[in-house]
C-alpha positions in Angstrom: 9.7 -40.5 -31.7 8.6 -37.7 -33.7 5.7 -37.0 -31.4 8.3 -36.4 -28.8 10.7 -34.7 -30.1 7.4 -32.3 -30.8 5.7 -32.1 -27.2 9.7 -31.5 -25.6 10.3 -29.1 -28.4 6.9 -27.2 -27.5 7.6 -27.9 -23.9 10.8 -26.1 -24.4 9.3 -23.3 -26.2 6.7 -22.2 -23.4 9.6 -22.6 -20.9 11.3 -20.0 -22.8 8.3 -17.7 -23.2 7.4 -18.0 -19.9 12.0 -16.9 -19.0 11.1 -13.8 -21.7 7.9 -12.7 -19.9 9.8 -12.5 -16.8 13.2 -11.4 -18.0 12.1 -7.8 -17.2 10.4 -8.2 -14.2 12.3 -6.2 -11.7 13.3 -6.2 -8.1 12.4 -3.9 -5.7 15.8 -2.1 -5.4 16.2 -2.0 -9.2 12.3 -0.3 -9.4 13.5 2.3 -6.9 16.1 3.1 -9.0 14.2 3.6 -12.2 13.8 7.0 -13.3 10.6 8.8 -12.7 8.0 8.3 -15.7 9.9 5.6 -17.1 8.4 1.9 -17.8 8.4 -0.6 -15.1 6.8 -4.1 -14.3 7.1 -5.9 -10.9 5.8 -8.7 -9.2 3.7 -8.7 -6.1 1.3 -9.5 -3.5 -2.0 -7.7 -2.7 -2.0 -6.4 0.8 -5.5 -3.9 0.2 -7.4 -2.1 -2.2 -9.0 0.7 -2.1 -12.8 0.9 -3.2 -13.7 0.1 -6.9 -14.9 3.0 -8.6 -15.8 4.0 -12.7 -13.3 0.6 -13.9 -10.3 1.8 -11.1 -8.7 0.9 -8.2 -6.3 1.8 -6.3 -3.6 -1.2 -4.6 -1.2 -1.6 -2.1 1.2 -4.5 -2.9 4.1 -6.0 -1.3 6.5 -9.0 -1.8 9.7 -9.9 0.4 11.7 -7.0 -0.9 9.6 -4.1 -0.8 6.3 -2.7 -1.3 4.5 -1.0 -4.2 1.4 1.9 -4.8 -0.6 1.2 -7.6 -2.7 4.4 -8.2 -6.0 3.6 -10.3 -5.2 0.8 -12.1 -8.1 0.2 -14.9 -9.7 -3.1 -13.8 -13.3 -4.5 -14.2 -15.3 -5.3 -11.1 -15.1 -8.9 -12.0 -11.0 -8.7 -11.9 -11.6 -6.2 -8.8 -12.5 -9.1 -6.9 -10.6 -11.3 -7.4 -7.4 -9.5 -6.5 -8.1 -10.7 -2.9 -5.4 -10.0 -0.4 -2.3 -12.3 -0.5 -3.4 -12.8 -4.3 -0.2 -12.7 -7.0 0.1 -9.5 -9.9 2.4 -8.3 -12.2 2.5 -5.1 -12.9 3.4 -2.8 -15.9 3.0 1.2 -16.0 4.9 4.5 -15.3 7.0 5.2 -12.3 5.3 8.8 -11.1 5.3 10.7 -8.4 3.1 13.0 -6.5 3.5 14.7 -2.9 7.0 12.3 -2.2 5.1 9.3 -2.6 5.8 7.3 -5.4 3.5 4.9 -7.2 2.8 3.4 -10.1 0.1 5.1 -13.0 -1.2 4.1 -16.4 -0.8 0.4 -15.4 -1.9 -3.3 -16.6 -1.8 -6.2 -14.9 -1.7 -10.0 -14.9 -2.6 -12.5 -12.0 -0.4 -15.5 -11.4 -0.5 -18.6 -9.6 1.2 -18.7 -6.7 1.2 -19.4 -2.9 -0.3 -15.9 -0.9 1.7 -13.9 0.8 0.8 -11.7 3.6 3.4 -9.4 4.9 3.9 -8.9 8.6 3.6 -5.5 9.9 7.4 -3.6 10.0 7.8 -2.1 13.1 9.1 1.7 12.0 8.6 3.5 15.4 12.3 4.3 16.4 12.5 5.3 12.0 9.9 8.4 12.9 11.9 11.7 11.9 14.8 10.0 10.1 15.7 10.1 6.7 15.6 5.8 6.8 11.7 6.0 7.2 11.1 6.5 4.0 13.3 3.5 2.4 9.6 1.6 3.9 7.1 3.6 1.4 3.7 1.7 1.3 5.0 -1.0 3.8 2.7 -2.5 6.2 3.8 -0.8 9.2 2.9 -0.3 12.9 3.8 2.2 15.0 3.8 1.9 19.0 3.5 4.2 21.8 2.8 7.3 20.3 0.4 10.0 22.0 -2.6 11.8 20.2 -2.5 15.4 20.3 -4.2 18.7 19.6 -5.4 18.4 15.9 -6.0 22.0 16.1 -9.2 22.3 16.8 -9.5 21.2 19.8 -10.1 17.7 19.3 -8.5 14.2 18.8 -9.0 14.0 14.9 -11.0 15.9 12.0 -13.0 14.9 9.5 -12.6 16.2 5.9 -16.1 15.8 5.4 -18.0 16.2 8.5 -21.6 16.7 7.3 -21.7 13.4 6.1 -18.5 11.9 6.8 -17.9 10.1 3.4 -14.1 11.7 3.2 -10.5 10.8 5.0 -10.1 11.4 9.1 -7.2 13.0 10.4 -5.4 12.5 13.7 -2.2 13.9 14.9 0.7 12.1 17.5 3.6 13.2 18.6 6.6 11.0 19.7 9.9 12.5 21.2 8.6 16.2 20.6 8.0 15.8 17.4 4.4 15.7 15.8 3.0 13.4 12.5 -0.1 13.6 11.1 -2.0 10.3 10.0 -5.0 9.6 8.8 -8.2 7.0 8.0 -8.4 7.0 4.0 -12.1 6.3 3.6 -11.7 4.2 0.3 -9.4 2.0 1.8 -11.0 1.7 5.5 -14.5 3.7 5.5 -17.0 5.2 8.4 -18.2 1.7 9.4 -14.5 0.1 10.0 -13.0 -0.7 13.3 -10.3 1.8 12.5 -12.3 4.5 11.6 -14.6 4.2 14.9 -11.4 3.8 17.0 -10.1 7.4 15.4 -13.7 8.6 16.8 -13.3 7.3 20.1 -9.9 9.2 20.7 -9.1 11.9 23.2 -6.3 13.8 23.5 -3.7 13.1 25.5 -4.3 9.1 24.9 -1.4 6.6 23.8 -1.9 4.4 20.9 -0.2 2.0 19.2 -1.6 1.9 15.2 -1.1 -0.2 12.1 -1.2 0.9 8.3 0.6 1.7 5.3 3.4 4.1 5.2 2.0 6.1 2.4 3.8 9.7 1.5 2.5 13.0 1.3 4.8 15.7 1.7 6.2 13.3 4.5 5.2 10.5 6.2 1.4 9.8 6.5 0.7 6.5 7.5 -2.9 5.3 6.2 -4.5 3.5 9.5 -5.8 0.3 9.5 -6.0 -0.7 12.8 -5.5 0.9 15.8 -5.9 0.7 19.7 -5.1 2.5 23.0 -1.1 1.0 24.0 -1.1 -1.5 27.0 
């Protein structure tokens, strides 16, 4: 009898340790509501990662109620690959902010068992030029029927690095008269991705439809994924 009373009692105890660990887990509204630099830990889903560089990487997370940035989170390779996409973190560091878009710095993390989740693509092309869009920071997104224009330079897109093209490509569309600039990050999606050859391939005047993340810099400035001319 003892003995039982024992393994329920310890039972009991991780049950409660496991409640504590959680207890200030928050939800997506209640992390958008957090001041800026203060402490927060959340729970979600790896949609991408950027490349693994000097024991960092940068993540884009997501569960049902919202998405997350995770700016340079110190991680060993070994960890780095594990955190496949679908794969379940929580997260603990500083709310910051940098250009509008907000993310998470100075973080740890854990990995936890749990079915993968993938989120489906938000369709946010009627949300281009209002004050809503930006209630979907570092969603997957797509955007539909939007027409590439003049970078300004007389071309479809522009590298940042064009001798050797190891840098972000830029690309310009416009959608009821108004213009947004998006681009290829090259850590995320680099010179030999689909994406990044599609960006090539544009001309001016052509009418896409593209997928990304709605990441922020001093607006929206969706970082492509995929992307292909509209039907």
């Amino acid at each position: 009898m003892k003995k039982i009373l024992a393994l329920v009692l310890a039972l009991m105890m991780t049950v409660c340790a496991f409640a504590a660990l959680a207890e200030g887990v928050m939800t997506h509204e209640e992390y958008v509501a957090a001041e800026l630099n203060s402490e927060v830990t959340i729970e979600a889903y790896v949609q991408a990662k950027q490349s693994w560089w000097a024991d960092k990487a940068t993540i884009y997370l997501q569960a049902e109620d919202g998405a997350y940035f995770v700016y340079e989170l110190a991680i060993s390779q070994e960890d780095y690959d594990k955190l496949v996409p679908g794969t379940k973190v929580r997260v603990t560091g500083y709310k910051s902010e940098w250009s509008g878009e907000v993310e998470i710095t100075d973080a740890t993390f854990e990995i936890l068992e749990a079915d993968p989740f993938i989120a489906e693509p938000l369709d946010v092309t009627a949300l281009l030029g209002t004050d809503e869009l930006i209630d979907h920071q570092n969603e997957l997104v797509t955007v539909k029927g939007v027409t590439v224009v003049d970078y300004g330079n007389g071309a479809a897109f522009a590298y940042k690095n064009e001798a050797n093209k190891t840098d972000d490509l830029y690309f310009k569309v416009s959608k009821d008269d108004k213009v947004y600039e998006f681009c290829v990050e090259f850590y995320l999606c680099g010179q030999d991705t689909d994406v990044y050859k599609a960006v090539e391939a544009l001309n001016i005047g052509d009418v896409i439809d593209l997928e990304g993340f709605l990441y922020w810099y001093l607006g929206a400035n969706i970082q492509a994924t995929a992307l292909k001319l509209a039907e």
